[in-house]
TORKE-327134 format. One line per field, with one value per residue: residue number from 1; residue in one letter; x, y, z of N, C-alpha, C in turn. Coordinates in nm, 3 decimals, always signed. Each point is the difference from the previous one (the first is absolute). Layout:
! residues N
num	c(NUM|...);
residuo	c(a|...);
n_px	c(X|...);
n_py	c(Y|...);
n_pz	c(Z|...);
ca_px	c(X|...);
ca_py	c(Y|...);
ca_pz	c(Z|...);
c_px	c(X|...);
c_py	c(Y|...);
c_pz	c(Z|...);
//
This chain:
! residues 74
num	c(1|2|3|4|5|6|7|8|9|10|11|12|13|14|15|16|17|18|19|20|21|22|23|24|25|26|27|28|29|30|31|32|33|34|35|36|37|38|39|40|41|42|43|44|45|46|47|48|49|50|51|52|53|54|55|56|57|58|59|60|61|62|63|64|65|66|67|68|69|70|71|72|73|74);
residuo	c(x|x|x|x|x|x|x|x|x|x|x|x|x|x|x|x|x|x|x|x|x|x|x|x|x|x|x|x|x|x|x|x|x|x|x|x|x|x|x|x|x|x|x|x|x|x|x|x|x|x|x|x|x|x|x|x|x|x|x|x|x|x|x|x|x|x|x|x|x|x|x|x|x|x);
n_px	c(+0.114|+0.057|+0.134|+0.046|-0.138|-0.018|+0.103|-0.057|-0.081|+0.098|+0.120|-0.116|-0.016|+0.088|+0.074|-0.130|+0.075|-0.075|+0.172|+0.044|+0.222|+0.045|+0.119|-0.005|+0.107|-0.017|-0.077|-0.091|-0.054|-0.156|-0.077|-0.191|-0.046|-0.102|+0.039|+0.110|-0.083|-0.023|+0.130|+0.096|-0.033|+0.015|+0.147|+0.009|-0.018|+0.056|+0.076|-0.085|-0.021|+0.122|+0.071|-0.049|+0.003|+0.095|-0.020|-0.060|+0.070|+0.149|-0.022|-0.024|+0.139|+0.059|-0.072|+0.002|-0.149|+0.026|+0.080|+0.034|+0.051|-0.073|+0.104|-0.034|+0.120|-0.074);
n_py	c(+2.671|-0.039|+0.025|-0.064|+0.073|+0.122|-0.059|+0.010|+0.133|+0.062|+0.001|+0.072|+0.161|+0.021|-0.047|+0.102|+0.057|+0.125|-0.004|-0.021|+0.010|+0.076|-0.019|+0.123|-0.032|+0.110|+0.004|-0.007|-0.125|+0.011|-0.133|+0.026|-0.176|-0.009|-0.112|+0.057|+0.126|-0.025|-0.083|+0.146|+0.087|-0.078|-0.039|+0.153|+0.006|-0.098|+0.087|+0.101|-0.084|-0.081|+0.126|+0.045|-0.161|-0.023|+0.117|+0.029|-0.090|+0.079|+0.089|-0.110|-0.030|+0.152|+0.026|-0.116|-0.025|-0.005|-0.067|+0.050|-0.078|+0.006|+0.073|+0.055|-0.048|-0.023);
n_pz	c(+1.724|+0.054|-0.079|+0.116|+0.104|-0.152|+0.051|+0.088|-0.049|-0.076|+0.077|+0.109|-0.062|-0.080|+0.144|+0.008|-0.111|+0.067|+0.021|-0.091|+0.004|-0.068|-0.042|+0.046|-0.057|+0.068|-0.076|+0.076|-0.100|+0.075|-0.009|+0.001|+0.030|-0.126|-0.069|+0.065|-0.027|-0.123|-0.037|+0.062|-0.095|-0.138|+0.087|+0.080|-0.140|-0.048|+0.102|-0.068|-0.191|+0.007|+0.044|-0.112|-0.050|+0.062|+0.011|-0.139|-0.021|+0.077|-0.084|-0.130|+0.017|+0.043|-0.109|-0.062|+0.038|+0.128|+0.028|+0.086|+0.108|+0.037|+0.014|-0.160|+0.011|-0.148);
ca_px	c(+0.054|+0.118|-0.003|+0.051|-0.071|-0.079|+0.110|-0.031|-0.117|-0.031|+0.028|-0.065|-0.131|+0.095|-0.025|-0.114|+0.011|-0.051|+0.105|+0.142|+0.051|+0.037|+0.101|-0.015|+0.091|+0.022|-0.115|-0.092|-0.176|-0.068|-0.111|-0.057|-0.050|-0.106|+0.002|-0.004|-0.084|-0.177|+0.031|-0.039|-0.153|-0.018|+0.038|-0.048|-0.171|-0.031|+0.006|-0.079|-0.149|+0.004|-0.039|-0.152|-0.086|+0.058|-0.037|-0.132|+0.027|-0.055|-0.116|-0.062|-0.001|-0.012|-0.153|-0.047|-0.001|+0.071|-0.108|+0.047|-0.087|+0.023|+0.092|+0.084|+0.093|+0.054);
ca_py	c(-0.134|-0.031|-0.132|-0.110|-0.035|-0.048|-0.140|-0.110|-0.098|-0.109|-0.132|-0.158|-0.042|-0.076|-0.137|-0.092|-0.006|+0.066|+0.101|+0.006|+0.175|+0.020|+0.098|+0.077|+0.099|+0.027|-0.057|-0.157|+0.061|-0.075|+0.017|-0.072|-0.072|+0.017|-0.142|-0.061|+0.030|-0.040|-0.069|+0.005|+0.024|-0.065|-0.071|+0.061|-0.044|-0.135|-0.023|+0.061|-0.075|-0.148|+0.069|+0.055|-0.095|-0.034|+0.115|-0.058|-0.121|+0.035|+0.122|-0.116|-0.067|+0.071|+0.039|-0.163|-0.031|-0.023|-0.112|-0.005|-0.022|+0.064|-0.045|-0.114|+0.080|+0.039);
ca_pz	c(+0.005|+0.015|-0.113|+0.057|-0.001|-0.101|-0.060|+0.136|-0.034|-0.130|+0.013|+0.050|-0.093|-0.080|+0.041|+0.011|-0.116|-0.027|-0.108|-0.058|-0.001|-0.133|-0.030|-0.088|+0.006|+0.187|+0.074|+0.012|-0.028|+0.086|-0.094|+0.082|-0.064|+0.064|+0.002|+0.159|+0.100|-0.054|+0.126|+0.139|+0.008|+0.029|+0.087|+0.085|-0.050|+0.032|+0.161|+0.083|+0.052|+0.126|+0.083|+0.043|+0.008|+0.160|+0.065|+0.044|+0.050|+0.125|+0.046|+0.031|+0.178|+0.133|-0.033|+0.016|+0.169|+0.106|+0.067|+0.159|+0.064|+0.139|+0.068|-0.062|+0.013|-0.121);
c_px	c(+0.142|+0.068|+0.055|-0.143|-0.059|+0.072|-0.017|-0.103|-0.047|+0.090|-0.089|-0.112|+0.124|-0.011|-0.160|-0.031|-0.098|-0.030|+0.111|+0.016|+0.090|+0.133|-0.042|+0.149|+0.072|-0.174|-0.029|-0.122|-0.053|-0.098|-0.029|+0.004|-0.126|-0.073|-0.010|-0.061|-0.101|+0.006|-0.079|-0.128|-0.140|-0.004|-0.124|-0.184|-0.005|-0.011|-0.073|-0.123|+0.008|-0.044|-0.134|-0.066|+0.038|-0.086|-0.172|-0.059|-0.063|-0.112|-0.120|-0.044|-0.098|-0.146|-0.054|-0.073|+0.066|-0.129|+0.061|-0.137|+0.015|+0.110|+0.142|+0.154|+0.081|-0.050);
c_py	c(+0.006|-0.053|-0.104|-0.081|-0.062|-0.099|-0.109|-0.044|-0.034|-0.100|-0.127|-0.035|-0.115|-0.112|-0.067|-0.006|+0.079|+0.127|-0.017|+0.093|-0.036|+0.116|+0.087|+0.108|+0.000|-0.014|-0.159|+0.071|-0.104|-0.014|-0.142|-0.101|-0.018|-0.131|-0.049|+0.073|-0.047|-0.204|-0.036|+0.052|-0.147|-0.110|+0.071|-0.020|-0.128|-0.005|+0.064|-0.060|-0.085|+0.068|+0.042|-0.095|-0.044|+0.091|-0.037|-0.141|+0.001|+0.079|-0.122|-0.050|+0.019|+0.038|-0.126|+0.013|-0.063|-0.171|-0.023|-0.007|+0.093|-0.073|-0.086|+0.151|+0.044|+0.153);
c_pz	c(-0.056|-0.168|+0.055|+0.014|-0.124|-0.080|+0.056|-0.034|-0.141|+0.013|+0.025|-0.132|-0.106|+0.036|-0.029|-0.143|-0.063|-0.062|-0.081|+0.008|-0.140|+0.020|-0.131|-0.001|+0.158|+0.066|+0.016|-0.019|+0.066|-0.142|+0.083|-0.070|+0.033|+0.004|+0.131|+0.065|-0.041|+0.073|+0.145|+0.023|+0.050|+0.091|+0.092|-0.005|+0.091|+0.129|+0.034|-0.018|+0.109|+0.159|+0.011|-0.009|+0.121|+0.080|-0.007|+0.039|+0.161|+0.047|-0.014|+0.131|+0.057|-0.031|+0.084|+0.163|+0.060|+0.026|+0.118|+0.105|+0.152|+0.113|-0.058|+0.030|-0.122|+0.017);
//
């Protein structure tokens, strides 16, 4: 990988605030925050219960009998 590449992409992690960079002398130090991943962690928890209750929700549905009649076009 490239270092243009590995700047690019702590740039986008910085913007999601998932990293600060720090002057060290002629370096930049990357140090994670881990606040905003424990954060986004969470954010990601929360969408995946709403999803899996959405998800069996439907599997609900689709279990449920059919009450159709002969010839009905559902």
């Amino acid at each position: 990988m490239s270092f243009a590449a590995v700047q690019k992409h702590v740039a986008v992690l910085e913007r999601a605030e998932l990293v600060s960079k720090q002057r060290h002398g002629r370096e930049q130090l990357v140090h994670g925050r881990i606040d905003t991943v424990r954060t986004v962690y969470a954010l990601f928890d929360q969408l995946e219960a709403m999803w899996r209750g959405r998800i069996d929700r439907i599997d609900d549905l689709l279990a449920e009998p059919t009450h159709f009649t002969e010839g009905d076009p559902r």
